[in-house]
N, C-alpha and C positions, 0 to 999 in steps of 0.2 A: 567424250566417250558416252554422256547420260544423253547427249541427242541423238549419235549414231544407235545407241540401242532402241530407243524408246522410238527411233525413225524405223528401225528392222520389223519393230515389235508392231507397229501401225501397218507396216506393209501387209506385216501373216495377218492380222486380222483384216486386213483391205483383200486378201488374195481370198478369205473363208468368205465374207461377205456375197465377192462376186461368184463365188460357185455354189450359193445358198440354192439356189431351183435347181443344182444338180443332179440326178437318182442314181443312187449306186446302186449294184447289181454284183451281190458276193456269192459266188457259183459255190457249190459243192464243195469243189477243190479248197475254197479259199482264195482265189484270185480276185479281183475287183473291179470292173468298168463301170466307166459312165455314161447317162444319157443324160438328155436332156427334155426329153418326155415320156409319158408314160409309154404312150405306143411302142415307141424303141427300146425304151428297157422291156416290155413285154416280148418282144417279137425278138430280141438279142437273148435274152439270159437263157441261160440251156437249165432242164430240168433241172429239180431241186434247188435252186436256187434263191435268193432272198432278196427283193428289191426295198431296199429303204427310201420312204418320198418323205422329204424333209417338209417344213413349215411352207405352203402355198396354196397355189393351185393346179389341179393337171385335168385338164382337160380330157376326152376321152370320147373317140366315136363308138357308136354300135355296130360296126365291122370288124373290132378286134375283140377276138374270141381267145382264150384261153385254153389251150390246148397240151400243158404240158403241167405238174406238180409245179407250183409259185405258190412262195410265201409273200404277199403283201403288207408292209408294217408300215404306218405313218408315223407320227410325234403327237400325235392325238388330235381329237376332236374338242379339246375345252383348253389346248394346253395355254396358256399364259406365262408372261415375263419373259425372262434370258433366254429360257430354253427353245426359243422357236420362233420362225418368222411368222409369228400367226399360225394360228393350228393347218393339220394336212386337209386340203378336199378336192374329193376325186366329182369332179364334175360330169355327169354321166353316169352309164351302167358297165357293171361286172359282169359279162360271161365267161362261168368255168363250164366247158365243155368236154366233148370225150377228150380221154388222158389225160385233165387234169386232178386226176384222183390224188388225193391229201392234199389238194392246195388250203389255202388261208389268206384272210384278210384282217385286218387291224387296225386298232387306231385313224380312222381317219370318217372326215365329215362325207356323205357319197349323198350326191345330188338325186340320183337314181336310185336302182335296183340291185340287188344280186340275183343273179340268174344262175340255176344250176338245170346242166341236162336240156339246155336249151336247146340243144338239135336233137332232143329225145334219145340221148345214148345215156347207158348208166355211167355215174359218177359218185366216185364214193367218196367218205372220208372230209367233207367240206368243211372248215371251220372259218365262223362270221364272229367276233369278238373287239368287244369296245370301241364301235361304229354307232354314228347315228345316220341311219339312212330312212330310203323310205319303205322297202320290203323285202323280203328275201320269195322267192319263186320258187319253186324245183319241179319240173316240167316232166319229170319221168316217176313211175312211182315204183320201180325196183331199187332206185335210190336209198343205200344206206351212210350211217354214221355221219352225218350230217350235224354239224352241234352250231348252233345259236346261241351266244350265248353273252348278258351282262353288254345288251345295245340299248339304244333308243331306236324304235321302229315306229315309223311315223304314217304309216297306213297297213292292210289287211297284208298279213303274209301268207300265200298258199301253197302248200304241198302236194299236193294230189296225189293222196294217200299212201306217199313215201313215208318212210321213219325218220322219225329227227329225234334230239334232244335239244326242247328250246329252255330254256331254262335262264331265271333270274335276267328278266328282259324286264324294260319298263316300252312298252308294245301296244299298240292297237287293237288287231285281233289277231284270230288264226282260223283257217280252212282245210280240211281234208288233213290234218297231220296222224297217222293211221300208224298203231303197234311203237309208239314211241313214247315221250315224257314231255308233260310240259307241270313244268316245276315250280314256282317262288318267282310268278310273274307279276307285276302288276301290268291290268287289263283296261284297257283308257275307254275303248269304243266298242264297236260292236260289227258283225258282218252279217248279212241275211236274219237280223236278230238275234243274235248270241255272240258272245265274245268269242267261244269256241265252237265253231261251226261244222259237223260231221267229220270231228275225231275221235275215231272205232279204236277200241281196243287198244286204248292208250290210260297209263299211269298221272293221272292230273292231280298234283300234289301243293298245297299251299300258296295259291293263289290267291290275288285278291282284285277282283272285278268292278272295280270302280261306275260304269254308266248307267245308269240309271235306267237307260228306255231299253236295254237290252234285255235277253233273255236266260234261261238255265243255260248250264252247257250243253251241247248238243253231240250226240255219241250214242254209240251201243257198246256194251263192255269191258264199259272203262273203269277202271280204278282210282275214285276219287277219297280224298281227304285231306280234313287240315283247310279247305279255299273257305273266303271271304267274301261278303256280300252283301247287301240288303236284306232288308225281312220280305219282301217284294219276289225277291226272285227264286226265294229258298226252292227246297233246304236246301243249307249248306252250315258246314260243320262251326262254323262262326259268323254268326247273323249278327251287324253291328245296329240293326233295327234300322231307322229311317233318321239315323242322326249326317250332318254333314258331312263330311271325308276331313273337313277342315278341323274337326277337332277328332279325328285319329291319327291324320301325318301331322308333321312338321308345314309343307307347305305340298300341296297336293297337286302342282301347275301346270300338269298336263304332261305330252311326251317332248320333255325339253330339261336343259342341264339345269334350268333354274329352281326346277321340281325339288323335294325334298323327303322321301317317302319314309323317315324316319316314323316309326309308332313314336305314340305320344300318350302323357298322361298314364290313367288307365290302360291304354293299349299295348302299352312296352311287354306288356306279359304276352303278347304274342310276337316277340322275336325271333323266336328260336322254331315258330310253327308256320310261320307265314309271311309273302313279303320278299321282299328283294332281297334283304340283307339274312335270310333263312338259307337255308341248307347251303349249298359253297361260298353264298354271300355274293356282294355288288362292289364295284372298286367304285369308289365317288370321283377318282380321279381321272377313270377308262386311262391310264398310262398302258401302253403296250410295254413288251418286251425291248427296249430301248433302253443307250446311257440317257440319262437328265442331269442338270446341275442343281445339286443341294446344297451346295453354301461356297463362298466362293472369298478369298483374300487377297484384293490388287493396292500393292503400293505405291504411293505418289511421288515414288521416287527410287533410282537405283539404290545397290549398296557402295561399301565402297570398295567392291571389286567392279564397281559399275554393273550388275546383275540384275534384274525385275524380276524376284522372287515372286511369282505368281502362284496361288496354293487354289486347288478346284478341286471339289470333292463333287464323284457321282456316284448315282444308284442304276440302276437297272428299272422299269418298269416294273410293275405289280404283275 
């Protein structure tokens, strides 16, 4: 009886294994399909729907456009151990085009872009969260509600004088983000000399600007305070003078998970004004909206009802 169970019990994990690159696609309704890549979970799931890409790779040409409300959720971008074949990455770019207003992406490594308004129709509502990619675009500038938010962005992201809320991003720079908020960033590099490059009339609140060769922020009637800086570039409302970055964070290593932009020392007193982890704060983990396993209990042997009392405790993402 303890080989026939422990033989069942081998198989359900032999049957999970081989459908681990599977994508499910949980529609509106509640109902469930699957694909087997992303094009087809794209081009299948009917509006409002939720495609979950487990631990891999998926591929992805610049022909499929996004044309309807999709919620994109991976297993993350740093995730490690049980919970995944290796974190999710989407290789390629994201275009959300017309109709697909309130879509979403998450959790996943993206080799590429996100593209919004890429055929220059308005799109609204777009949420980019706990991604490391290389930029977010938006190609229209009647573009609203647009939220960035708690990525790593690994080059220049432009708006073209759309509205966003980019907020608590460890980011590169920014362009033309115009009547929106860019909040509790840290700022790696620079664009046309400035971190923030002709955003008009935007709310820029507790940032902190790390590159040296860059410039002030750049704008007309913006509402700043609370950002971070050199004595170089001032003013700005916290000038840490011309000392290293290394002895204000933890470990300051660029726009990568190995970074640590905890304040340090002396600096911890500016937590709560500036910085990632300031106003809604940073997940260290980028967990999306997903189950994970938090602790887990397998015994080495039936009972003696012959049973493999298996105990799995999850959580839900951050």
């Amino acid at each position: 009886m303890k080989k026939l169970i422990l033989t069942f019990v081998l198989a359900i994990v032999a049957g999970v294994a081989a459908m681990a690159q599977q994508i499910s696609v949980v529609s509106a309704g509640g109902s469930t399909n699957l694909y087997s890549t992303l094009q087809e979970a794209i081009e299948g799931a009917s509006a409002n729907s939720v495609i979950y890409l487990p631990g891999g790779g998926f591929p992805i040409a610049d022909s499929v456009k996004i044309t309807k409300k999709l919620t994109i959720i991976g297993i993350g971008h740093k995730i490690k151990g049980e919970n995944a074949d290796g974190y999710t990455t989407i290789t390629g770019n994201l275009f959300f085009n017309e109709g697909s207003d309130g879509s979403a992406v998450m959790g996943a490594y993206i080799t590429g872009d996100v593209y919004i308004a890429n055929d220059n129709k308005k799109v609204d509502n777009v949420l980019v969260r706990y991604c490391n990619l290389n930029s977010v675009q938006v190609y229209n500038n009647t573009c609203m509600g647009t939220v960035v938010n708690q990525n790593y962005i690994r080059n220049n992201s432009h708006f073209r004088s759309a509205r966003c809320e980019f907020t608590n991003n460890i980011a590169h720079s920014i362009c033309d983000l115009d009547n929106g908020y860019i909040e509790y960033n840290i700022l790696i590099a620079y664009y046309y000399g400035n971190a923030m490059n002709s955003c008009d009339n935007t709310t820029i609140t507790g940032n902190v600007i790390l590159d040296w060769y860059g410039g002030p922020l750049s704008g007309v009637n913006c509402q700043t305070e609370m950002n971070m800086a050199k004595n170089a570039w001032g003013p700005y409302d916290i000038n840490v003078g011309d000392v290293d970055w290394a002895n204000v964070f933890v470990n300051p290593a660029g726009i990568t998970p190995n970074s640590d932009y905890h304040f340090k020392g002396d600096y911890q007193k500016y937590n709560s004004q500036a910085g990632i982890y300031a106003g809604t704060g940073f997940s260290d983990s980028a967990l999306p909206p997903v189950p994970y396993i938090v602790a887990k209990q397998i015994p080495e042997q039936t009972d003696a009802e012959g049973k493999l009392n298996i105990k799995i405790r999850v959580r839900a993402g951050e």
